[in-house]
C-alpha positions as CSV (number, residue, x, y, z in Angstrom):
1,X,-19.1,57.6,-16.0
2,X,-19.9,53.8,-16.0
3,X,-21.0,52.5,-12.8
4,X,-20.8,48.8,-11.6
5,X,-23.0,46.4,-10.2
6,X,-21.9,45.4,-6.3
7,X,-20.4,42.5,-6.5
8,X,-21.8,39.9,-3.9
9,X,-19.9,39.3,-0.5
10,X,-18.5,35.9,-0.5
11,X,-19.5,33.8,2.6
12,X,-18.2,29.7,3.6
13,X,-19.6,27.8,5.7
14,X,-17.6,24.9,6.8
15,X,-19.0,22.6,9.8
16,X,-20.8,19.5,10.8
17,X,-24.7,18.6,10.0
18,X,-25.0,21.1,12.7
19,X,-24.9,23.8,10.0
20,X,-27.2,22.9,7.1
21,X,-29.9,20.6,8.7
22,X,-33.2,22.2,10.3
23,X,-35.4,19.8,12.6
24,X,-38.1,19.0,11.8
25,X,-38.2,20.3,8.4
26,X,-41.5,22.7,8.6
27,X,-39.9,25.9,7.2
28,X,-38.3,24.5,4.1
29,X,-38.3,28.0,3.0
30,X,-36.4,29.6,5.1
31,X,-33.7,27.3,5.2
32,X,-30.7,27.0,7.9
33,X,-28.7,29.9,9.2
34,X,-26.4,30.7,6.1
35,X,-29.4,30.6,4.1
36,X,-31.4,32.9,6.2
37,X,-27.9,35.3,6.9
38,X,-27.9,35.5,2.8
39,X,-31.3,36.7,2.7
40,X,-31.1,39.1,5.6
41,X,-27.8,41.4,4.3
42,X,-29.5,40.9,1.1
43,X,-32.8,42.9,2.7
44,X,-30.0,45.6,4.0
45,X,-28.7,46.6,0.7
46,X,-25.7,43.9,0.9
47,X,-25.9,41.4,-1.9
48,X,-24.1,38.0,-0.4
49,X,-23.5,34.5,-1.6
50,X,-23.1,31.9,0.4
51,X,-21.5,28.6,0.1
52,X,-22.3,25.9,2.6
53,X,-19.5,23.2,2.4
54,X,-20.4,21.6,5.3
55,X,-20.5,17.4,6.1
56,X,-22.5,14.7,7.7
57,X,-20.3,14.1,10.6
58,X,-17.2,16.1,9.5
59,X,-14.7,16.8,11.8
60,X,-12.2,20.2,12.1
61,X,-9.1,17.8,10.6
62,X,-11.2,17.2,7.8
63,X,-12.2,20.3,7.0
64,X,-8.1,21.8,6.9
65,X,-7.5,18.8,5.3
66,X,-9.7,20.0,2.5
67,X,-9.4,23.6,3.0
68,X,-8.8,24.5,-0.4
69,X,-11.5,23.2,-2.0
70,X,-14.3,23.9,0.5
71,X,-12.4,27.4,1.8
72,X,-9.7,28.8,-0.4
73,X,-11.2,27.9,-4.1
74,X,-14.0,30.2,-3.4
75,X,-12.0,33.1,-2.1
76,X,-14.7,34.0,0.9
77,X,-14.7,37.3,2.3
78,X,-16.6,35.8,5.8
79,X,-15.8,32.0,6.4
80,X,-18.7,30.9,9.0
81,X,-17.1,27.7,11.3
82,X,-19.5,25.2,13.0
83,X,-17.2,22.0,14.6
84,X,-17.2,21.0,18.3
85,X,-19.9,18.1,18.2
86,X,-18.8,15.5,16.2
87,X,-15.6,15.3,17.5
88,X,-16.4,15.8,21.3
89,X,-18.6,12.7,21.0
90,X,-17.1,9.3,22.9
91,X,-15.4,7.0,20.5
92,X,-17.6,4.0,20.2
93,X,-17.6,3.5,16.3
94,X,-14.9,4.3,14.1
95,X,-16.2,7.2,11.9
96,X,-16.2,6.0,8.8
97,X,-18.5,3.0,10.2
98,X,-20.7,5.4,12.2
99,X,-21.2,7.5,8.8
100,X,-21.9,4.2,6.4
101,X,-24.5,3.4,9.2
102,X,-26.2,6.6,9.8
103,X,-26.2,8.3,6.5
104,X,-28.5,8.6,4.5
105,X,-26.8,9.3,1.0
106,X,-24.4,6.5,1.5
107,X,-23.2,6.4,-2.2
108,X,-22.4,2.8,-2.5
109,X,-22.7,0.2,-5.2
110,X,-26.3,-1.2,-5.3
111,X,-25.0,-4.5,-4.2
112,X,-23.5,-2.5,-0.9
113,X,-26.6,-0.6,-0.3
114,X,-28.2,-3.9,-0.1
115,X,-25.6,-5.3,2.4
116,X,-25.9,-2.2,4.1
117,X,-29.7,-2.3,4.4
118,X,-29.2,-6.0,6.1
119,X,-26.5,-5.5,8.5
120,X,-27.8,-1.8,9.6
121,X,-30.7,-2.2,11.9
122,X,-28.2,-5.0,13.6
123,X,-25.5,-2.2,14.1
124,X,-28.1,0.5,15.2
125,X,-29.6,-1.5,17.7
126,X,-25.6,-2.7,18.8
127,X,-24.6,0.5,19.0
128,X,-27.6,2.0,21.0
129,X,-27.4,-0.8,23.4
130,X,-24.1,-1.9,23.9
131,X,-22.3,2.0,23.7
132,X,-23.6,3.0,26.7
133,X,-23.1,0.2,28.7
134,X,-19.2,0.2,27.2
135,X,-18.7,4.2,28.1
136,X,-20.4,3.5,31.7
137,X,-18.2,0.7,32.2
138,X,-15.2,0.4,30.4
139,X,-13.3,3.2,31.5
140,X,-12.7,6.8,30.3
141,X,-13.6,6.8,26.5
142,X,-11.7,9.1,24.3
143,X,-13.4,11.6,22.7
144,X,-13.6,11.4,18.7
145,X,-11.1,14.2,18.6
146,X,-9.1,14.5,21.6
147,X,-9.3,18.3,22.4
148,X,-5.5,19.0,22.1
149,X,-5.5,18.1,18.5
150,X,-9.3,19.6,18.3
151,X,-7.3,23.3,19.3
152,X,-4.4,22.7,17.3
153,X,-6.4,22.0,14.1
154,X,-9.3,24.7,14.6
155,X,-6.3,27.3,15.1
156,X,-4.7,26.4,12.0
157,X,-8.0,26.6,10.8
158,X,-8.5,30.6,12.1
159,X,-5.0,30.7,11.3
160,X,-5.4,29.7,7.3
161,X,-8.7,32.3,7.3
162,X,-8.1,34.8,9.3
163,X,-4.5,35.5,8.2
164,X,-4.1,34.3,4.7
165,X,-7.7,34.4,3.1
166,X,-7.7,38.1,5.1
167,X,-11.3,37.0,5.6
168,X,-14.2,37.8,9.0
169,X,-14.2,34.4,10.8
170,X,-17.2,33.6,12.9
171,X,-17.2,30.5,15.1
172,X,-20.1,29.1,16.3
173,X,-19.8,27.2,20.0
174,X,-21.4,24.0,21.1
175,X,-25.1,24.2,22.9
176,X,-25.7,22.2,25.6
177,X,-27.2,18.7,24.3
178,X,-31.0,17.6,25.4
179,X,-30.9,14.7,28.6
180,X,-31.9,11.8,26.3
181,X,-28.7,11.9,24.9
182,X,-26.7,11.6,28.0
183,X,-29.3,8.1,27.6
184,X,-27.1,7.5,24.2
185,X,-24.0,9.0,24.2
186,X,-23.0,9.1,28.4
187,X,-21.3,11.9,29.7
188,X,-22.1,14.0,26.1
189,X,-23.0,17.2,28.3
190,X,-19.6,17.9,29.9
191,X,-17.6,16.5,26.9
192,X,-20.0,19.3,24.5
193,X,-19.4,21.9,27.4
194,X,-15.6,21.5,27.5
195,X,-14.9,21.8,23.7
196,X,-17.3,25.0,23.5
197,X,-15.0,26.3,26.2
198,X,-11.6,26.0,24.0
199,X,-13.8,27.7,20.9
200,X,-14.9,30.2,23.3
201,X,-10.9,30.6,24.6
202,X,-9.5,30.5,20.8
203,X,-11.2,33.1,20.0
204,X,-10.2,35.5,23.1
205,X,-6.6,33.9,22.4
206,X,-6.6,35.7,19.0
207,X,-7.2,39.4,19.9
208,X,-8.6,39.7,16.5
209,X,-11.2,41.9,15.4
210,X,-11.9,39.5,12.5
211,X,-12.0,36.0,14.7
212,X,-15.7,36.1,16.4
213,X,-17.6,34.7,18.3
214,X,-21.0,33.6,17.4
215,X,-22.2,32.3,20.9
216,X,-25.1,29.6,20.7
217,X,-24.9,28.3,23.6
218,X,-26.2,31.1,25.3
219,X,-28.9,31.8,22.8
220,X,-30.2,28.0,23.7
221,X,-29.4,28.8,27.5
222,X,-31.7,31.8,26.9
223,X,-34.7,30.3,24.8
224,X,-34.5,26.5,25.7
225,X,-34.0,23.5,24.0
226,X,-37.5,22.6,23.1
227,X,-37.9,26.6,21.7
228,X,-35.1,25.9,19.1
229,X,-32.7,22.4,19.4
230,X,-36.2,20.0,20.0
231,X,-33.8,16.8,19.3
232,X,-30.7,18.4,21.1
233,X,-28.4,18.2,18.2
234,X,-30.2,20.5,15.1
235,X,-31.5,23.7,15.4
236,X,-35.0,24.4,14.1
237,X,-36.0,26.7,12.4
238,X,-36.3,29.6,15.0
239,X,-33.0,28.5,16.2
240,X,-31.4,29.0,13.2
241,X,-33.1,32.6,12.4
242,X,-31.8,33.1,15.8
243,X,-28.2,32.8,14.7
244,X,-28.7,34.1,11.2
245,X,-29.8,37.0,13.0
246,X,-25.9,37.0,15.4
247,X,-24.1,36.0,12.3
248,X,-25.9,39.5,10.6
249,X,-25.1,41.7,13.5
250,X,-21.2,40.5,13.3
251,X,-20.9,40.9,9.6
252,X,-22.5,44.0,9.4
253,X,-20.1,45.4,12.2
254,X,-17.1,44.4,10.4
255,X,-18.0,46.1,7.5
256,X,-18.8,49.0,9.0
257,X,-15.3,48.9,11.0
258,X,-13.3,48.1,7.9
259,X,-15.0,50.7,5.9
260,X,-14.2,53.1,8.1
261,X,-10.3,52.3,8.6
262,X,-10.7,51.9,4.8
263,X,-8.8,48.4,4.9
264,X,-8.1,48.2,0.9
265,X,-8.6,44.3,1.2
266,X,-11.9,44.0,2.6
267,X,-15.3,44.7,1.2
268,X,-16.1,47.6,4.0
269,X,-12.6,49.0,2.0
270,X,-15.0,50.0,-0.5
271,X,-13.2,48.4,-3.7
272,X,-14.7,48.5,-7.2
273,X,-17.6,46.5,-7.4
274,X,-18.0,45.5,-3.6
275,X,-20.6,45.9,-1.5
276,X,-20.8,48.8,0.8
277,X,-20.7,48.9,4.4
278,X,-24.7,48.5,5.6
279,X,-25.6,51.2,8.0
């Protein structure tokens, strides 16, 4: 009888910088938490790939916006969802502005990258300066992405996953933020705590045994920001082991759980060439 090689489970990750950038970067090795979650069910006996299609400051609207090419076109098994701090942050700059000034793979035109390395430190310093003052000041700031339409588009997100892909969705929450930020961005720690609240409520909303909760806020409540989110927006490198090691435990369990109700269309179901349940 011929016998065929496990096929690897198919994981997305779709988020902010908040899911592929480690501060600082001492442990280039072992990478952010979809890199270390790949390795980890790969030391189990579970061979996974995983995608990261996450976006310098991409927002949940984005991300269904362009679900089927950074979801759908790689048919995931497990779709891993990081939003909440981009678009919980006060609305000083329009996005695309705050992007062209802060990123760092700008892709522009050389005679634009030259414009842009002119009038940058000039919007840097404005908007470090004057933001502050304006939120203080000016009256309630909106945030990025007002929450009701942050709800509406992360549950057509869960929706589009978790009911047409047929696929384990984790959701990450938003960590409380480090003081100096509140210097920045006033206000930042209530905003971040309210839109990890409506994750944290989506996913008890869905009664799903594949919508999940992958709670970082407590694991930085338990270990500290300086232990693993040092500039209060990134995790480090123990931070993101940290969550690697949540995202393993959740994964793992819904194997086992579809393996055992034999779902036909889930890995645990035990198809031809997919990976079995790790024990």
């Amino acid at each position: 009888m011929t016998t065929h090689p496990a096929r690897p489970l198919r994981i997305s990750v779709v988020g902010s910088s908040v899911a592929y950038f480690v501060t600082p970067r001492v442990d280039p090795d072992g990478g952010n938490y979809g890199e270390r979650l790949e390795a980890r069910l790969y030391a189990r006996g579970v061979p996974a790939l995983v995608r990261n299609e996450a976006g310098w400051l991409m927002r949940v609207d984005e991300i269904v916006a362009d679900a089927e090419r950074r979801i759908l076109g790689h048919s995931p098994q497990v779709v891993i969802i990081d939003v909440g701090w981009v678009e919980c942050q006060p609305l000083v700059l329009p996005l695309p502005l705050l992007r062209w000034t802060f990123s760092w793979r700008a892709n522009l035109s050389p005679r634009s990258l030259l414009l842009r390395r002119a009038v940058r430190p000039v919007l840097k310093r404005a908007h470090l300066r004057w933001g502050p003052a304006w939120i203080r000041r000016g009256g309630p700031v909106p945030d990025r992405l007002p929450l009701p339409r942050f709800r509406a588009e992360l549950e057509r997100l869960i929706d589009l996953v978790a009911e047409r892909q047929r696929a384990l969705v984790l959701l990450l929450n938003v960590p409380p933020t480090a003081p100096h930020l509140d210097e920045v961005l006033p206000g930042i720690q209530e905003r971040a705590a309210r839109y990890s609240r409506a994750i944290d409520d989506l996913v008890t909303a869905t009664g799903s045994p594949d919508v999940r909760l992958i709670d970082v806020r407590a694991i930085v409540d338990a270990d500290g920001l300086d232990a693993v989110l040092p500039d209060g927006i990134h995790l480090n490198a123990a931070g993101h082991e940290l969550v690697a090691e949540r995202l393993e435990a959740e994964v793992v369990a819904w194997l086992h759980a579809s393996s055992t109700s034999g779902r036909a269309d889930s890995p645990g179901g035990r198809q031809e060439g997919q990976p079995r349940a790790a024990n």
